[in-house]
C-alpha positions as CSV (number, residue, x, y, z in Angstrom):
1,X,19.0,-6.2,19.8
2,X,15.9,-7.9,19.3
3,X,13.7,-6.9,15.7
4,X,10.9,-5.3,15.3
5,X,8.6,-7.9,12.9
6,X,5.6,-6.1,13.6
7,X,5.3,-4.6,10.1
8,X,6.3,-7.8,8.2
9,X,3.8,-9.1,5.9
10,X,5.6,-12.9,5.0
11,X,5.3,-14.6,2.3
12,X,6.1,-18.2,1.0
13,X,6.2,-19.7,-2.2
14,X,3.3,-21.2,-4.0
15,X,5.5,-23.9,-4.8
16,X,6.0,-24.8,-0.8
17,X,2.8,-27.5,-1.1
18,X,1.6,-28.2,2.4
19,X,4.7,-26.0,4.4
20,X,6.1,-28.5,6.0
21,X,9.6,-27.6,4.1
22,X,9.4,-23.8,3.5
23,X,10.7,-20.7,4.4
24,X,9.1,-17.3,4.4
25,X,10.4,-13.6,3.4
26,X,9.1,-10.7,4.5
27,X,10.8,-6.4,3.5
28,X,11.4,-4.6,6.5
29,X,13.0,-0.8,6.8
30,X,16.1,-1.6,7.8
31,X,16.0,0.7,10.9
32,X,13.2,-1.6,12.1
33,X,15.2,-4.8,11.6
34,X,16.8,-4.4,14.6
35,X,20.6,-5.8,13.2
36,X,22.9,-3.2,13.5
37,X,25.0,-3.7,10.6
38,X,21.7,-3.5,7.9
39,X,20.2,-0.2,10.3
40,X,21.3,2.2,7.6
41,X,19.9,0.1,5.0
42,X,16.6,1.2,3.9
43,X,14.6,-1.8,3.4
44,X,16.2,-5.5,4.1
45,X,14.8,-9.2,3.3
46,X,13.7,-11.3,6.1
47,X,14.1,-15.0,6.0
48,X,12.7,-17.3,8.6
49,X,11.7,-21.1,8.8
50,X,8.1,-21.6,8.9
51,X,8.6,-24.7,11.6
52,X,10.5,-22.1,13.8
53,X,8.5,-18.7,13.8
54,X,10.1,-17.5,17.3
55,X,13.8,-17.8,16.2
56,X,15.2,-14.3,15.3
57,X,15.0,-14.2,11.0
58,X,17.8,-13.8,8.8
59,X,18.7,-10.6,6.9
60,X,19.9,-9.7,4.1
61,X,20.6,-6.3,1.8
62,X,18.2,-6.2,-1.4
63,X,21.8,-6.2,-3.2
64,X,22.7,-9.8,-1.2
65,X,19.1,-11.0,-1.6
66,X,19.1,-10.4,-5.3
67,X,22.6,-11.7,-5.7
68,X,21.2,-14.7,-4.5
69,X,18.2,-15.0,-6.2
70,X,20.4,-14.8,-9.1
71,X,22.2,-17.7,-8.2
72,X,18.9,-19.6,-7.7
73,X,17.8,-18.5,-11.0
74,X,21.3,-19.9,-12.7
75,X,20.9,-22.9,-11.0
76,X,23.8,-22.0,-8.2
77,X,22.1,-23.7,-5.3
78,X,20.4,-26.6,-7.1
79,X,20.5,-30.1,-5.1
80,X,22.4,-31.5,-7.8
81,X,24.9,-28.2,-8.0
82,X,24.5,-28.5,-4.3
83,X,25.4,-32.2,-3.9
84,X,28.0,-32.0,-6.6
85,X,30.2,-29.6,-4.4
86,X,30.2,-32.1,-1.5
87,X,33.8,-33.4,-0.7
88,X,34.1,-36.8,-1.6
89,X,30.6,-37.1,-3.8
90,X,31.0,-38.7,-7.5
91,X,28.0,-37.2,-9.5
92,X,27.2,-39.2,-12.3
């Protein structure tokens, strides 16, 4: 089932610089995401890669996007928290 990202209005961070490295979010109805496990949501998040516009978006719930943001905000998905967890990778 292919969405519907007519509606979506994206939007990337002002701290993306020039774009080369972002990704964009846009809130959809859910019914017009087209993902049938988020139809009977009523508004999901969008996430897409700005170098790959044509690839179908991710979705997510405004519970999972907020749970996430949440982890961003605690410093869950940090490069350094990030690179810490890698198997085998000594963080001094």
């Amino acid at each position: 089932m292919q969405s519907d990202l007519s509606k979506a209005q994206w939007r990337t961070s002002r701290f993306s610089g020039n774009g080369a490295s972002c990704v964009e979010v846009a809130v959809l109805r859910g019914r017009d995401a087209g993902v049938p496990n988020k139809a009977d949501e009523e508004f999901v998040v969008a996430v897409r890669d700005t170098k790959n516009r044509d690839r179908e978006p991710q979705f997510f719930t405004i519970p999972e996007w907020d749970a996430f943001l949440a982890g961003v905000a605690e410093g869950d998905f940090s490069s350094a928290s990030l690179i810490a967890g890698y198997p085998g990778v000594a963080v001094h």
